[in-house]
N, C-alpha and C positions, 0 to 999 in steps of 0.2 A: 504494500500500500504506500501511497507517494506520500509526500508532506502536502500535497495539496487536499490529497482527497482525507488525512489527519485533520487538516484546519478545517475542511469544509464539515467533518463528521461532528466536532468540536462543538461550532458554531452553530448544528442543527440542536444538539444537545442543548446548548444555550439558550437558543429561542423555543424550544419544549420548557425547558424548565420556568423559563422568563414569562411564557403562556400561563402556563397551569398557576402557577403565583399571579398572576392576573386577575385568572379566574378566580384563586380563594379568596382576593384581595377583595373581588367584586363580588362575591357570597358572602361576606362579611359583612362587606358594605352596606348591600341590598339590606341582613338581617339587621344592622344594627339601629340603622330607621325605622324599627319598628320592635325595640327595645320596649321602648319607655312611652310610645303614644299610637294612635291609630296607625295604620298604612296612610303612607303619604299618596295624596291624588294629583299625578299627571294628565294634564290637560294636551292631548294627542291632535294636531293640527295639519293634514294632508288631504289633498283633493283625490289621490287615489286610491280606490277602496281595498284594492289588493295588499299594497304600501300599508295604509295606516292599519288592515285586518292584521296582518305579521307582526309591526313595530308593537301593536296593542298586547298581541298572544305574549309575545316575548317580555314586558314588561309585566305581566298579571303574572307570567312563572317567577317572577323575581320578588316578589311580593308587592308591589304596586296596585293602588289604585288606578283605575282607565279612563280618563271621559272622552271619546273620537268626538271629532267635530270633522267636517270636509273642507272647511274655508276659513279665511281668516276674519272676516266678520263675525263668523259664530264662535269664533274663537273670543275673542275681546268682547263679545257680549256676554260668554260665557265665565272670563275672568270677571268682569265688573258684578256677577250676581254675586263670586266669592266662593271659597272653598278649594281655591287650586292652588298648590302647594308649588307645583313647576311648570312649564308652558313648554311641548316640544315641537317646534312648527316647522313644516316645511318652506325653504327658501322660493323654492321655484312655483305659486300657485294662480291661476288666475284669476281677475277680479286685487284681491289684495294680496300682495307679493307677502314672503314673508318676515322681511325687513319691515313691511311697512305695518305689519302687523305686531310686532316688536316696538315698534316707535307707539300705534295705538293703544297700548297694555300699558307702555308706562306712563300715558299720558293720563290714562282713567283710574289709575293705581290712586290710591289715597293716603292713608297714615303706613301703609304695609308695603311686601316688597314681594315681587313673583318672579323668578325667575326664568329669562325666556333663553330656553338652548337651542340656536338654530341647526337644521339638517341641509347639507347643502355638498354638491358633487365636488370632491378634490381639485377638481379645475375652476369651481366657482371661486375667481380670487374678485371679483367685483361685488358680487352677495359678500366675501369675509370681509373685506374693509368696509363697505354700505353697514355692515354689521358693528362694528368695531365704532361706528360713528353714530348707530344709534343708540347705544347700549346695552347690545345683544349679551348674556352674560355666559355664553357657552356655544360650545360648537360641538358636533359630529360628522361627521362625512358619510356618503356609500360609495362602494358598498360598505359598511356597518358590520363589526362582527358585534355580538349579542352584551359580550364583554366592555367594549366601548361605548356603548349603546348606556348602559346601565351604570356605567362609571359617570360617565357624562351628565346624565341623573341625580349621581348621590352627589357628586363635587356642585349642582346647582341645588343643589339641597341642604347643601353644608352651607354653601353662600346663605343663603334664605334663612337659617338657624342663626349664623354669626351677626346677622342684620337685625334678629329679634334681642339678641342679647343683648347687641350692642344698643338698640332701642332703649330697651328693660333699662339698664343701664346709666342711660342717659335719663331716663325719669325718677330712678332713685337719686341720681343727681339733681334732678331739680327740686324733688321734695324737701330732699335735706338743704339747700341752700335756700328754699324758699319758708321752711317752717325751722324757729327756733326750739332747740333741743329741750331746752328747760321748760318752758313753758306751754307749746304747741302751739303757739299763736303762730304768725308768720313775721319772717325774717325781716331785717333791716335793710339784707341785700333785696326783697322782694318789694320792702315798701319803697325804695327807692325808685323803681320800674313804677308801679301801680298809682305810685302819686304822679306821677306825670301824666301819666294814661287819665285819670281822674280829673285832673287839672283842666288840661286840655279840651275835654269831653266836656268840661262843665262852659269854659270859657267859650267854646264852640257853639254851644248850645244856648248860651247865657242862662244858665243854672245855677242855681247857691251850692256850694259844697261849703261845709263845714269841718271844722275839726277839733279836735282833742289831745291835749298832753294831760297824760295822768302821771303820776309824781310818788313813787311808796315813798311816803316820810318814814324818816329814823331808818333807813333800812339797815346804815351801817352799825346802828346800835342791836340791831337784832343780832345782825352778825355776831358782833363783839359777846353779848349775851349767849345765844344760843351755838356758836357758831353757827358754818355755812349752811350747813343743814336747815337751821331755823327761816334763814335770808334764802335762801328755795324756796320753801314752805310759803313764805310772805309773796314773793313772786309768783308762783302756780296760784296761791289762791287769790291772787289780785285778776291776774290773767282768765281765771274764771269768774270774777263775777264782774270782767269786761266785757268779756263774751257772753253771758246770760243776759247782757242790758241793753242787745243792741238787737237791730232787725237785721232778715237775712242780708238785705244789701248792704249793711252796715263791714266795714271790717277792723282788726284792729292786729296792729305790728308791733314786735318787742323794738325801742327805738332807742335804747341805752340800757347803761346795765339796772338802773332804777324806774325807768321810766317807760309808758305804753302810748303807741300812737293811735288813736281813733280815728279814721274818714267816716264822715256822714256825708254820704251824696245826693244830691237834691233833697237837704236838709236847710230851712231857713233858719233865722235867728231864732226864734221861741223854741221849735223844735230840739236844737242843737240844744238849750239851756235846761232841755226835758232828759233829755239823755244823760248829758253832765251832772246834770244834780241826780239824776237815778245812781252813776256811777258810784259819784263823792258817798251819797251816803249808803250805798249798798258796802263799798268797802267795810265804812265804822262799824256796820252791824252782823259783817262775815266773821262766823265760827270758826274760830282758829285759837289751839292749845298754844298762848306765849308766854315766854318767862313776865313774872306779873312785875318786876322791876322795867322791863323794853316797855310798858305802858300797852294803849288798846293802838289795836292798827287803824291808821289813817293812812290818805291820802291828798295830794294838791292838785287840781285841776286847773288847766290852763283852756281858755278857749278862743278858739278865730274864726273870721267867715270869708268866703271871697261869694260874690266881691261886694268891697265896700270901698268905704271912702280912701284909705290908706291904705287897700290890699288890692292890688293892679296884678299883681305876678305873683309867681309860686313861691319868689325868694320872698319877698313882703307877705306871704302866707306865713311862709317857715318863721319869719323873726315875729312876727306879732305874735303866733303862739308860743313862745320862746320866751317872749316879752310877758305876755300872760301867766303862763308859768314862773316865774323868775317873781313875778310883781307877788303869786300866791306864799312864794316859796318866804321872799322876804317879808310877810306880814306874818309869821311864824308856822305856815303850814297850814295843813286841815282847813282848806276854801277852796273855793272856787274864785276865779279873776278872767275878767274877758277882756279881749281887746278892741274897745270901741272906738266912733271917730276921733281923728286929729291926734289918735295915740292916746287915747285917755284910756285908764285902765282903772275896773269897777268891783268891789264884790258885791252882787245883792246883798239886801238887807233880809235879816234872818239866816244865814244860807254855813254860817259857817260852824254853827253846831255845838256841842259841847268839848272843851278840853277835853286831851286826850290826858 
């Protein structure tokens, strides 16, 4: 035997074994989508009935769901109902090509992702780039062995898994940067988005939006008294009986480490001084175990409105309630203080209650 017909016996060896590891690779594959949830549903896209009866057979032995469609209209009508996991269309169909039917899929796609693996002859190098530029997310060729065929499946199935996690993901991400850990209200990072949106929409509109700065007095003496533990306790339950006082449109954001932000949106002046004094005195009369030396919990309440005479912008929102607060803060606490015109700063009469 020569060295040639050695290398060439070699290299048959090679590609047998390189096969059959293919195959287990692709019996793996096929089972392991189908671990942990339903058979995944391939959406089956070819005008010829012979073609897509084969491609179908062969994907049902693999453990696959089937849905044949013969065109690519009823393709993309059939993704937008939902429930397809992967889209395998053919390139060459007439009526909609199916490149073009690839570009329609991901146009009526919504919050999800489908991915589409086109089928197209080895010599179609104009379908692979038209592909490649609409955002075909797979290819197969024919002829097709069964192995290819079903790789080219699980690897667009993988994609479509990596897209959901990375989704998932990104929404735990925004939870947690939108809602404060401590208290569950919503974040500082989020009120800062939300006030603007607010703003805007009011000023847009010419709408009153109101607002609120709530204030825990003494917090650092709770601290010092109970420790940190005590100065949580005072925060969660401030944070809830913020949120018990308001309506659903209402919302309220943690906006320092002692202090809560309220928006009242198309809320006017009386309104907002209903809510505020709900606040203020729901505080003094929330159940909570304190060291009886920290004294009874209060609160300061600051209040502004836009728009009014001296609040034009959202920065002149921000300082008049600030201003407000500030004016509560130094009259010794436990009131309310609004910011009325020319900068004049008020506390009703009656309003601020019994020492604490």
């Amino acid at each position: 035997m020569g060295v040639d017909e050695v290398d060439e016996d070699d290299h048959d060896r090679e590609s047998t074994v390189l096969r059959a590891a293919m195959v287990a690779a692709a019996e793996r594959a096929s089972t392991r989508h189908l671990e942990h949830s339903a058979p995944a549903t391939v959406l089956l896209a070819d005008d010829d009935d012979a073609t897509r009866d084969l491609v179908a057979s062969a994907l049902r032995d693999n453990g696959f769901e089937v849905v044949p469609v013969p065109s690519g209209q009823a393709a993309v009508e059939r993704v937008a109902a939902g429930g397809i996991d992967v889209v395998l269309v053919d390139a060459v169909m007439p009526g909609m090509s199916g490149v073009e039917t690839a570009v329609a899929i991901k146009a009526v796609e919504q919050q999800g992702f489908t991915p589409v693996v086109l089928v197209l002859a080895r010599t179609d190098t104009q379908s692979r780039v038209e592909g490649l530029r609409a955002g075909v997310d797979g290819y197969v060729c024919k002829p097709m062995e069964e192995t290819e065929l079903v790789m080219a499946v699980v690897a667009a199935l993988r994609a479509r898994r990596a897209h959901e996690q990375l989704r998932a993901a990104e929404a735990r991400l925004a939870r947690v940067r939108s809602t404060d850990a401590l208290t569950g209200v919503y974040s500082f990072h989020w009120l800062h988005a939300r006030l603007r949106e607010e703003f805007d929409r009011a000023d847009r509109h010419q709408e009153p939006l109101a607002c609120c700065l709530v204030d825990v007095d003494r917090l650092k003496v709770y601290n010092e008294r109970g420790g940190r533990a005590m100065g949580d306790a005072v925060l969660r339950a401030v944070a809830g009986v913020v949120g018990r006082s308001l309506r659903e449109s209402d919302v309220v954001a943690r906006y320092g480490g002692d202090e809560f932000f309220v928006m009242l949106p198309a809320t006017h002046f009386a309104g907002s001084l209903v809510v505020a004094e709900r606040i203020w005195r729901d505080v003094a009369t929330e159940p909570l175990a304190l060291d009886s030396d920290a004294g009874r919990l209060t609160a300061s309440v600051g209040v502004a409105m836009f728009p009014s005479r001296d609040v034009r912008s959202m920065d002149e929102l921000l300082n008049a309630l600030e201003s407000a607060l500030l004016e509560a803060k130094r009259r010794g606490g436990n009131r309310l203080c609004v910011f009325q015109q020319k900068g004049f700063i008020y506390t009703p009469e009656g309003i601020t209650g019994p020492e604490p």
